[in-house]
N, C-alpha and C positions, 0 to 999 in steps of 0.2 A: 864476749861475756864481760862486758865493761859495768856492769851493773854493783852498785855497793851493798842489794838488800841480800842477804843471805839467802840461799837457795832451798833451805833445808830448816828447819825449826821444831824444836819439840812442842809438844801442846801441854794443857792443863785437863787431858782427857779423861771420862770415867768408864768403868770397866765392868761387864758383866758380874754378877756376883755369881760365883761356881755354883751355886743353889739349882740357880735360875736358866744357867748355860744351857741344858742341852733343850727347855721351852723357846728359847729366847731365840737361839744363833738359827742363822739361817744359810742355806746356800745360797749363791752369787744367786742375782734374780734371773740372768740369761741359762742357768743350770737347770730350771727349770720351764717345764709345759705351762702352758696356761692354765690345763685342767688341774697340772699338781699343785699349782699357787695355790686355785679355788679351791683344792680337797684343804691344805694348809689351813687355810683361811677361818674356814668352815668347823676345821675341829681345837683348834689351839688360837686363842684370842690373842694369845703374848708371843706367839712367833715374831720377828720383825717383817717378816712377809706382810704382814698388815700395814705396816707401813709405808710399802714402795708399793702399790696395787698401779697399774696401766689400767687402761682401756679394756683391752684384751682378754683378764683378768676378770671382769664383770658381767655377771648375769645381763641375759638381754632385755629385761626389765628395767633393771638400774641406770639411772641417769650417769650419764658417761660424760658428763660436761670436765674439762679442765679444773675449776671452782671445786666442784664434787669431790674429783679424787685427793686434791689436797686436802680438802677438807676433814675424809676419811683416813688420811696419812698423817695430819694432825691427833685427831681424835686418839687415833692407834697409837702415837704416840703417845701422849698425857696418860692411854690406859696402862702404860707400861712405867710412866716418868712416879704415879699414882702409886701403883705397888711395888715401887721403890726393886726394882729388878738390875739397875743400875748402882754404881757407888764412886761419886766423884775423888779422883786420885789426889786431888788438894795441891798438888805441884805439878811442872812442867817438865815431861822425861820424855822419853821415847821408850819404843818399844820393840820388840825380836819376837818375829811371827816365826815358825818354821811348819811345813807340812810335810809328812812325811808319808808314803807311799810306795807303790810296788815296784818302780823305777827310779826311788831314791829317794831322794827330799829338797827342800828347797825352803832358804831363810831367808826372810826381807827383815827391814826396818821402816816399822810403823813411825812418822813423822807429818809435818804439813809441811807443803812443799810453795814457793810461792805461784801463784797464778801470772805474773808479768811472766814467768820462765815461759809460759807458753807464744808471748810476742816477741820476745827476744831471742828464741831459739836454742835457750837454755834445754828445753821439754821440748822432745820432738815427736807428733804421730804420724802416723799411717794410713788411716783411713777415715774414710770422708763419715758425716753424719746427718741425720735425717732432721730436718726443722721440729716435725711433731715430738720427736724424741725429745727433741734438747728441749724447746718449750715446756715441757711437762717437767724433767727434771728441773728447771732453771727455779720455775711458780715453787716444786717442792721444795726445793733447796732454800728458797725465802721465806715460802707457808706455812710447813714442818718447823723448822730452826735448828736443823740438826741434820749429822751425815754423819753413818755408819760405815757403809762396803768403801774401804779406800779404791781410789786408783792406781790401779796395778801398772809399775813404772821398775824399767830394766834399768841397767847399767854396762857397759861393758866389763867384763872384771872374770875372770877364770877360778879354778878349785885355788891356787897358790897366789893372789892375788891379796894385797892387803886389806882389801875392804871384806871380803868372803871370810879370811881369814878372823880379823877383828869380830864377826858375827859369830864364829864358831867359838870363838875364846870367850864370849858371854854368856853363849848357850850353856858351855859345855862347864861352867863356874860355881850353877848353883839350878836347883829344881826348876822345871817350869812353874808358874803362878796359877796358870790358868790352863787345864787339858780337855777338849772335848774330841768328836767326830767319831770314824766309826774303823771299824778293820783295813777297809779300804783307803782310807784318807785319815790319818790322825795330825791333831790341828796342838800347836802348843803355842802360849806366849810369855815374854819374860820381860818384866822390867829393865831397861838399860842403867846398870850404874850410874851414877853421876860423873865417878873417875874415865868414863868411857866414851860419857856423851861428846864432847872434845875430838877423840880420836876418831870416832866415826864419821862425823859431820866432816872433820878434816880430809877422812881419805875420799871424802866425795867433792871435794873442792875441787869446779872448775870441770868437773866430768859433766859429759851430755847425757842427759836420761832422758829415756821410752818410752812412752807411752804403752803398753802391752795388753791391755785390760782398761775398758771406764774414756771410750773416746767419747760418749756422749757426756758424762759426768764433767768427764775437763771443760766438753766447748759449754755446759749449765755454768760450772764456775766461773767460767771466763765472761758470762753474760751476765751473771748473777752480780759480778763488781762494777761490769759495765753501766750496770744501769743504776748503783748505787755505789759509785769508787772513793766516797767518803768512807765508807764502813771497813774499817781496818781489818775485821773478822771473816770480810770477805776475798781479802788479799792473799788469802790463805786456803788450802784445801787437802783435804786427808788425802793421806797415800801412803802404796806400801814397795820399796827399792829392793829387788831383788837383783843377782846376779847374771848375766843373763846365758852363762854357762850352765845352770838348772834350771834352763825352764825346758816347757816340753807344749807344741805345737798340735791342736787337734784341726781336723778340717770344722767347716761350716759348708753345711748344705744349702740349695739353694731350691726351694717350691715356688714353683713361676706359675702366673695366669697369663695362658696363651691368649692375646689380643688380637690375632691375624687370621686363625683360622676355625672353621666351622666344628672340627671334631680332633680329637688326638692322631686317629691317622690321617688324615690330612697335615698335621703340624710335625709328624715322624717324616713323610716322603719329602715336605721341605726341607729338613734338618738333613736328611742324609742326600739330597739333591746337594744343600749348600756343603758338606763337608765334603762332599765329591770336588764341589768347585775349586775348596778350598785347599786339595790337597789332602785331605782328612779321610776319615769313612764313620760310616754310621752301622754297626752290627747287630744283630739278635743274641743274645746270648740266653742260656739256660734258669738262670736263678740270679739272689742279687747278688752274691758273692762275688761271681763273673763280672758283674757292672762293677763290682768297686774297683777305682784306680791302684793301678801297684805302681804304676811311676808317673812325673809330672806329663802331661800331657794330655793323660786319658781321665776321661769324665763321664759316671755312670748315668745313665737315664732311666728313669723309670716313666712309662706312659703308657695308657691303653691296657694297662693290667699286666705290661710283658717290663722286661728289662733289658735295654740295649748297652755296647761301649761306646763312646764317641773320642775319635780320636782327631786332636784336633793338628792343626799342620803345625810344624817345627818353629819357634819365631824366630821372628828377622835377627839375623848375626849383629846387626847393630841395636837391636831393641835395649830400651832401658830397662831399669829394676823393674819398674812398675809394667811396661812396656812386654816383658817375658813371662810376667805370671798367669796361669790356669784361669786365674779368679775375673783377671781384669782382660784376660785375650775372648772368653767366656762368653761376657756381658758385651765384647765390642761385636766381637763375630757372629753370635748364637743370638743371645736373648734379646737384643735390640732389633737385627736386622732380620731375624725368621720369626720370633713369640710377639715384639712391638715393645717389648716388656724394658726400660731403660730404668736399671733400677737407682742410679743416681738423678733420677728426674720423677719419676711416678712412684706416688706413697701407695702401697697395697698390692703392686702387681708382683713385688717380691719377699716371699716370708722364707725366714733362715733356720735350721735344725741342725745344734750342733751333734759331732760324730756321738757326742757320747749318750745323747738321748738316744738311738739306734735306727736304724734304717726301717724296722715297724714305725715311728713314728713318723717319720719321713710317709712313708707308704700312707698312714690314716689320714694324715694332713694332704697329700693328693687326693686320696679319694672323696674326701667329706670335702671340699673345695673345689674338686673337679681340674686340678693343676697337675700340672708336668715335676718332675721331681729331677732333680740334677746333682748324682754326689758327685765332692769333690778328693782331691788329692792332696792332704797339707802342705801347708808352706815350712819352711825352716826359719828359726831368728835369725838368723842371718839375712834371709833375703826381707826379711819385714824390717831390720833397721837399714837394709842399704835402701829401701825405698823410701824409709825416713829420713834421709841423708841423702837422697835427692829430691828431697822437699818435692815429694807426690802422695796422691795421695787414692791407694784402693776404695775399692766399692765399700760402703758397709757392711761388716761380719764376713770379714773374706779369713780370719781366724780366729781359732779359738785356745785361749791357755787354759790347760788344765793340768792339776787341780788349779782351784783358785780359794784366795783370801776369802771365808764368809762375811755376811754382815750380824750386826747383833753383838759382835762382840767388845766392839769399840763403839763409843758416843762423843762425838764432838758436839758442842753446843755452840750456839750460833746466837743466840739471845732474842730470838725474833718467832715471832710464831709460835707453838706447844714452846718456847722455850723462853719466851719474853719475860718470865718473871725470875729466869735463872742468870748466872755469871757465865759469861761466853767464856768459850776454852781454847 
């Protein structure tokens, strides 16, 4: 970490106006279905959901071109930049996110983080990312002019640790500014002092931070300077530093399109054929309750209308970080060599449901697609940074954190695009 540019920076960002908060803010866009974006979309103009719209997301009529969607992520934004739903802070500060929830809470520090930390090993991720993905964010990130949903970034640091501690001593000083969310998830943020900003940035001096959330977001920013590394605005990228003692790991599921076989039971006698091979076993169980994993190892199936366990063989005493997980023993053992399905090589054969959308969704998405369905077993932070820290890197959506940072609530400006006639932040 021999680099002089600071790691950490506050911005000149603007901030939802409490009016406007509970139209405007939105959930992570992976928190939701495709169909709940579209319902979104379809009844509230000023959600920020109109501005992050995919593919996915679009009637099968609507032109689905690359061009298009930015186009309409533009537009979505100006209709919001229009009715003045935004209110720029005029100065450069940080900020204290905290969510709070029914297994605790968790504070980060809203900041821009530099984008070199990602080639220098300052910023470290986990998991790989799909071309189409980044591409679309990269074009938005330049087209739009503007990023909302930070990327969610750990730190090592515990309850008694000086950086957690400094967060709590902000919070805990004066009102929150900004309150929204709902019983389930209550969302606060707070202005950082001036007297504090100092102390904060200092106690993350020289510390390696995570990537946790927003791996496609980082490798857009990273592309987004590449192709334009004059632009200083680009050198930079929102994010939000949490602790990485509060966070809290959900699985991601995995809906495969089996490549190799004529029917589902055809592609069950192979799976339990190969897990025999493999030391493993393939069962029938009752309901899905039964198929979900209660320890690392076991991986539910749903196929054929039934639900089976798969348990898969013990890994190798020498295996690595990456080398030992569910996620990635999975896709080497299971989905490549019985379904065809390599989902770090082919776009479409693997779609992801996180735990918290539920196992009916999982279920509708098999069926209306005609694909295999495979829950998984969470990971721990722990094992996602030691896999960070052996510079490997998991499948895409091999986890999920939750809760997570909304967007809508922060606006960074970028001067370019819906934002070309404004002062970059």
């Amino acid at each position: 970490m021999t680099s002089t540019e600071p790691m950490l920076s506050p911005f000149a960002g603007w901030l939802v106006k409490p009016e406007w908060a509970d139209r405007v803010i939105s959930r992570a866009y992976d928190n939701l279905t495709p169909g709940q974006r579209r319902s979104i979309v379809r009844g509230n103009p000023y959600s920020y959901v109109n501005v992050t719209r995919s593919s996915e997301d679009l009637l099968d009529d609507e032109d689905l071109s690359l061009d298009r969607l930015v186009n309409q992520g533009a537009a979505a934004l100006t209709r919001l930049l229009d009715a003045e739903v935004f209110a720029p802070t005029g100065r450069r500060a940080l900020y204290l996110y905290r969510l709070t929830h029914a297994r605790g809470s968790q504070t980060g520090l809203i900041c821009t983080v530099a984008v070199s930390g990602f080639d220098e090993g300052r910023i470290r991720i986990h998991e790989g990312v799909r071309e189409d993905r980044t591409e679309l964010l990269t074009s938005h990130l330049v087209g739009v002019g503007a990023t909302s949903h930070p990327v969610a970034l750990t730190v090592r640091a515990w309850a008694d640790s000086e950086y957690a501690t400094l967060l709590d001593e902000v919070a805990e000083s004066r009102p929150a500014e900004l309150e929204f969310g709902s019983k389930l998830v209550h969302h606060q943020i707070w202005t950082v002092p001036a007297e504090m900003t100092g102390k904060l940035l200092r106690a993350l001096d020289d510390k390696v931070l995570y990537v946790t959330d927003g791996h496609h977001r980082s490798a857009a920013a990273q592309r987004a300077l590449a192709r334009d590394p004059e632009d200083p605005v680009l050198s930079h990228t929102l994010a939000a530093v949490f602790p990485h003692s509060q966070l809290h790991v959900e699985a991601y599921h995995r809906v495969v399109a089996d490549q190799n076989h004529d029917n589902h039971d055809d592609c069950l006698w192979a799976l339990r054929s190969r897990a025999s091979y493999m030391g493993g076993e393939l069962e029938r169980v009752p309901a899905a309750e039964d198929a979900r994993p209660r320890h690392r190892g076991e991986v539910g199936v749903y196929a054929a209308g039934g639900w089976h366990r798969l348990t898969l063989p013990p890994p190798d005493s020498e295996a690595g970080a990456l080398d030992a997980l569910d996620v990635d023993r999975l896709r080497r053992l299971v989905l490549d060599p019985v379904l065809g399905a390599e989902e770090l090589a082919a776009t479409g054969t693997v779609d992801y449901v996180p735990d918290t959308a539920g196992l009916d969704e999982l279920i509708r998405r098999c069926e209306e697609a005609d694909r295999i369905g495979f829950v998984m077993y969470p990971l721990s932070v722990d094992e996602l940074l030691a896999v960070a820290d052996e510079g490997s890197r998991m499948p895409p959506k091999s986890s999920f954190f939750s809760p997570k940072p909304r967007a809508g609530a922060f606006l960074r400006v970028l001067g370019r695009g819906a934002t070309a006639h404004l002062e970059p932040s």
